[in-house]
N, C-alpha and C positions, 0 to 999 in steps of 0.2 A: 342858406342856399348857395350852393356852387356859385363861383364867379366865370363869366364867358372865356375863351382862350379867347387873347390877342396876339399881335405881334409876328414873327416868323415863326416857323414852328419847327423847334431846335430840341436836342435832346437834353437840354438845359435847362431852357423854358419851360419844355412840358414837363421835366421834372420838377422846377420852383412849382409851375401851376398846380400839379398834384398836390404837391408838399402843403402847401395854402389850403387849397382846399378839401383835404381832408380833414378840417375843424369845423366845428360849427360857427354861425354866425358869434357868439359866444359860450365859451367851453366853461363847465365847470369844474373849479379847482379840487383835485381830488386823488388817492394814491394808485387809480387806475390812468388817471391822464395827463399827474407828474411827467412820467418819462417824455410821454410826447409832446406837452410844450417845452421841457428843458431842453429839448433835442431839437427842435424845429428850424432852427439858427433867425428866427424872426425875428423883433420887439412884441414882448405880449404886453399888453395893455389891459391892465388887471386891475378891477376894482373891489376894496377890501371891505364887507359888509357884517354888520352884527349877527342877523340872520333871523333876526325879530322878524314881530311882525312888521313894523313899523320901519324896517329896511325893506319890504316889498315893494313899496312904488319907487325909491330908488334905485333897485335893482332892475325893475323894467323898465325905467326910463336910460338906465346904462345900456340896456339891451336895443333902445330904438335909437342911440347915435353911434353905438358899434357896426349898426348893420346899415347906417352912410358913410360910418369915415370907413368901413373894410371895403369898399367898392375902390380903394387905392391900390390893393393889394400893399399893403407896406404891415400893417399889425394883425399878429391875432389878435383877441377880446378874449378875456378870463373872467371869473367872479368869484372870490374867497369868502367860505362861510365860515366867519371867526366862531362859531358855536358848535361846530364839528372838532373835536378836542385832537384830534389826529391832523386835522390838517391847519389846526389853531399851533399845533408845537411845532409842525414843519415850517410852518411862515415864519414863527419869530424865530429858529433858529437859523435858518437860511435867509431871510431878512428881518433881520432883527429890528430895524429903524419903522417898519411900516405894518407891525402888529397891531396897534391902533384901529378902529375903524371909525366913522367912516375914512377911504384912503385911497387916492389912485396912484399906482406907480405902475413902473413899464421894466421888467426883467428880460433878460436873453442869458440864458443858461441859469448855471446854478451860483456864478460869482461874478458874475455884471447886472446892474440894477440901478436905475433913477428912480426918487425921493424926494419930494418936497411937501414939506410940514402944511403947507397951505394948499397942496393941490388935493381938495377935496368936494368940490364945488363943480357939478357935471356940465355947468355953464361953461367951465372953462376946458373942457374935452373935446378940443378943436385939434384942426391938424396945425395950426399954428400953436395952439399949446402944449403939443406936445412935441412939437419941434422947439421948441423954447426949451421945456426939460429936459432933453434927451442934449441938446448944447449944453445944459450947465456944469460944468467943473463941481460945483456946492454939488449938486444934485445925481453925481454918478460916485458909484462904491461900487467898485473892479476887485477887490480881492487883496490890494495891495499894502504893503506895511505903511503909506499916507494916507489910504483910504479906509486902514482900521482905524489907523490915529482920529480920522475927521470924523468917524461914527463911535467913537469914545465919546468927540467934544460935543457932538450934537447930541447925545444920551444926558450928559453931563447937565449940558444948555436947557434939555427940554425936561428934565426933571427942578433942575432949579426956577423954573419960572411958568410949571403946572401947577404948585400950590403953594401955600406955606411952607409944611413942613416937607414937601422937597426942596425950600429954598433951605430951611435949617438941616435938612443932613446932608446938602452941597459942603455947608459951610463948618458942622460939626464935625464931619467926617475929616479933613483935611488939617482940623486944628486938633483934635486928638492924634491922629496921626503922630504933627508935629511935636506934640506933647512928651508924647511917648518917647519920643527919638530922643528929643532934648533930656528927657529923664535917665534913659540909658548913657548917654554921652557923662550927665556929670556923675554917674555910676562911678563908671569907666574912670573917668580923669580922680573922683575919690577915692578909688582904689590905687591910683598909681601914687597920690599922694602918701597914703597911707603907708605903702612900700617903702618912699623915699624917707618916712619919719622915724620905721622902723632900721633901716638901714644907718641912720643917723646914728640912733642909737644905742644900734652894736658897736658904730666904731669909736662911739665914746665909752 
């Protein structure tokens, strides 16, 4: 439902008002209304769902505290059907860290996005908690060459400590690696040796 105009009534205002309320209470994520949350200049508040059954009464109960906290005018509301295979490969490759579901995170464009591993829990979909995430430094990834670095490590962090054997190819991956490296090196230095013996002896 529309929200009332307040305020003075400015060509600025009535433009943000507009702009706000041309979304629904909660919009569904999808390649017809991509463009218009990435463009809205708002925080959308988007919750990431299986698209089970068994995500249904979570998804309506995200829909009855989006339609108290939007009475601030501050967020839109979203809802991602990770089972839609089109908009399952736009989310993990535009946010990679919050393909998971269940997941709440809050984006504004296509390269600013808050993120935390624990925010999944609609108890804590308050305007203080999301004013908590939207503060955190851990919890924002801007696009930047430190904020790719910090969603490498937290890829890194949260496959080594999902299961076993994601703790074992943290840990095999990196010592193969090294392996490898170390093998070419004494290549490398056996072959220079080898030069220097033959050199030897030509000149005897």
């Amino acid at each position: 439902d529309p929200l009332p105009f307040v305020g003075d009534m400015t060509r600025e205002s009535l433009k943000a008002w507009a702009n706000f309320n041309r979304f629904e209470p909660v919009t569904a994520f999808s390649q017809w209304a991509i463009g218009d949350l990435l463009g809205c200049n708002l925080p959308v508040v988007t919750f990431v769902h299986s698209g089970t059954t068994d995500s249904a009464e979570a998804v309506a109960a995200f829909g009855d505290i989006a339609k108290d906290l939007r009475t601030s005018a501050e967020y839109i509301f979203a809802t991602v059907n990770m089972s839609d295979d089109d908009t399952k490969g736009y989310v993990s490759r535009t946010f990679p860290l919050v393909s998971a579901a269940p997941r709440i995170f809050v984006f504004n464009g296509d390269k600013l996005y808050w993120e935390d591993p624990s925010f999944v829990d609609l108890k804590s979909l308050t305007h203080e908690g999301l004013s908590s995430l939207l503060a955190s430094d851990e919890a924002r990834q801007d696009g930047s060459w430190f904020a790719l670095f910090k969603e490498k490590r937290k890829m890194i962090a949260r496959l080594a400590t999902s299961s076993f054997l994601g703790a074992a190819i943290v840990i095999a991956v990196p010592s193969l690696a090294a392996s490898c490296c170390w093998l070419c090196i004494s290549e490398l230095m056996r072959g220079d040796d080898l030069e220097d013996e033959n050199a030897v002896k030509k000149e005897d």
